[in-house]
N, C-alpha and C positions, 0 to 999 in steps of 0.2 A: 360647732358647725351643725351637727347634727339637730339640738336643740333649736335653733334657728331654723333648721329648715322646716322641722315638727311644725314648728310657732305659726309659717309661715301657708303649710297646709291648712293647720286649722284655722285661721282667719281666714282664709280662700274658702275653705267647706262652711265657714258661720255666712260670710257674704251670700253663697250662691243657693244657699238652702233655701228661701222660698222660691227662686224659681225652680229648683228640683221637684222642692212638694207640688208645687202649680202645677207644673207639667206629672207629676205621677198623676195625681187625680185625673187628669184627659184620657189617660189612658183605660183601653178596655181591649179585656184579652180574656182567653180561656182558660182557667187553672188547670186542664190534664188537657194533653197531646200525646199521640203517640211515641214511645219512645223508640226515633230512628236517627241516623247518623246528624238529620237535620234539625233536630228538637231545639238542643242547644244554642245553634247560630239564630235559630227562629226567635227563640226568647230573646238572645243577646239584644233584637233588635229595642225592645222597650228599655231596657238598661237604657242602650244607646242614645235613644230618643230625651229618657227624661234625667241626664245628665247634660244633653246639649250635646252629643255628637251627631248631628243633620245627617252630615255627608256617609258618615259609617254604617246609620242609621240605614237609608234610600238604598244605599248599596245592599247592603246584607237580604231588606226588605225583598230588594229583585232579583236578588240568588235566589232566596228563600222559594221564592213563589215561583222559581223558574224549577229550580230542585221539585217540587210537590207536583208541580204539572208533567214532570217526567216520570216521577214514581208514582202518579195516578194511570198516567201511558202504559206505563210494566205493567202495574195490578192488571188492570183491563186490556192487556192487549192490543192494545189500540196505538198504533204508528206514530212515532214522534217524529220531530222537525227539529233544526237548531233555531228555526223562531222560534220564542215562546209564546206570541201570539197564536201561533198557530196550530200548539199546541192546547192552552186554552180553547180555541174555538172545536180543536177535534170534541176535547172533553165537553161541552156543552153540546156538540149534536150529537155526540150517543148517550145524549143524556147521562152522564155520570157527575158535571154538575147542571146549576142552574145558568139560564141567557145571564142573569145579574151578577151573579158570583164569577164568570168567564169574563165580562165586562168589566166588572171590578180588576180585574188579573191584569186582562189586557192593557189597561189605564198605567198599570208600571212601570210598562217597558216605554212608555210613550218617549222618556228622557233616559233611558237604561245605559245608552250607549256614552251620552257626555258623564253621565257617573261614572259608569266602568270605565270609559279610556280617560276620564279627566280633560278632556273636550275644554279649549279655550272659552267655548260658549257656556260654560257650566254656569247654574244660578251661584251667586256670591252674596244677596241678600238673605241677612239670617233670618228676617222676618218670615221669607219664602219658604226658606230651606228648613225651618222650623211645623211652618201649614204642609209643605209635600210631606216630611218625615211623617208628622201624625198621620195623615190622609195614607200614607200607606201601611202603619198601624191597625185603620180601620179596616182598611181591605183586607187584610190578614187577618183581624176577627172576624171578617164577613165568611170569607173561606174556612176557616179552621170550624166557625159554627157548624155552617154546613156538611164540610166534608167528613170533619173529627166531632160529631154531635154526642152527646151523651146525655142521661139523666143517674140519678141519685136517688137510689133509694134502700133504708137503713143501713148507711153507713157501706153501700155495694154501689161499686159503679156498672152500669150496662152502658155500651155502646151503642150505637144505631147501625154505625158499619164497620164491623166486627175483623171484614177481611185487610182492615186498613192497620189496625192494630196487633202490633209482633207480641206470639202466646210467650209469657213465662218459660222461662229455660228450665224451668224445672219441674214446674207442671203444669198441663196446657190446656188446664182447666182459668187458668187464669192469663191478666194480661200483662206487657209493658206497659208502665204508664209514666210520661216525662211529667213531673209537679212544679208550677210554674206558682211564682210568688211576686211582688213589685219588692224590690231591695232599692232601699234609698241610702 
């Protein structure tokens, strides 16, 4: 039985591998984020995406960006909403981010609700549900560029915005850093 079932994955993983590779290459993300409670589910979303889970994908994506737009609220002090539109838009007028990068946000939640509650009207083409998943891939690199920016230099990472990233528990000269990879 066992061996069977083995047999039965690995033909399934030999079939589905170039579209896994296809879809890894579309993908564009930031190799370091901050290492906070939401790193993890952030990443998961590319997993997601470039195995073909759409639906998991969208979803997680509009946690994601909803979670960051709230812990951007904390940092800054700045008043939140249970919309997350509306919390994007705070962040873009006190400037903490950019009109484009809030606009990108904003664009998530457009369908948030038939995702989260599973809405009869949900898309059901995978062709679609394949174009939104990426598309909001992008907007989370769009975001993460700007909010979580960084440069490299000898093998040292600096940040740009430092108060975004939790210091080292141990010394706080240095930082967390969540290390993000494409696993196929």
């Amino acid at each position: 039985m066992d061996d069977e079932f083995n047999e039965g994955v690995r033909k399934r993983m030999i079939r589905q591998a170039p579209q896994v590779a296809a879809r890894a290459k579309l993908v564009k993300f930031q190799n370091f984020i901050p290492s906070h409670w939401f790193s993890s589910a952030a990443s998961e979303c590319m997993q997601m995406f470039i195995h073909g889970h759409f639906y998991g994908c969208i979803s997680v994506a509009q946690a994601y960006v909803e979670a960051l737009g709230k812990y951007l609220s904390g940092v800054h002090e700045i008043r939140t909403s249970s919309k997350p539109t509306i919390v994007w838009e705070r962040l873009s007028k006190a400037e903490i981010v950019s009109a484009d990068v809030a606009s990108g946000a904003k664009s998530l939640f457009l369908d948030r609700n038939d995702f989260h509650h599973l809405n009869k009207n949900i898309e059901q083409d995978v062709g679609k549900l394949e174009q939104r998943a990426l598309y909001c891939l992008n907007v989370i690199n769009e975001i993460e560029g700007e909010v979580f920016s960084f440069s490299l230099s000898e093998g040292r990472v600096s940040v740009n915005n430092p108060q975004y990233w939790p210091p080292d528990e141990n010394d706080s000269e240095f930082i967390q850093i969540f290390v993000r990879n494409i696993q196929i």
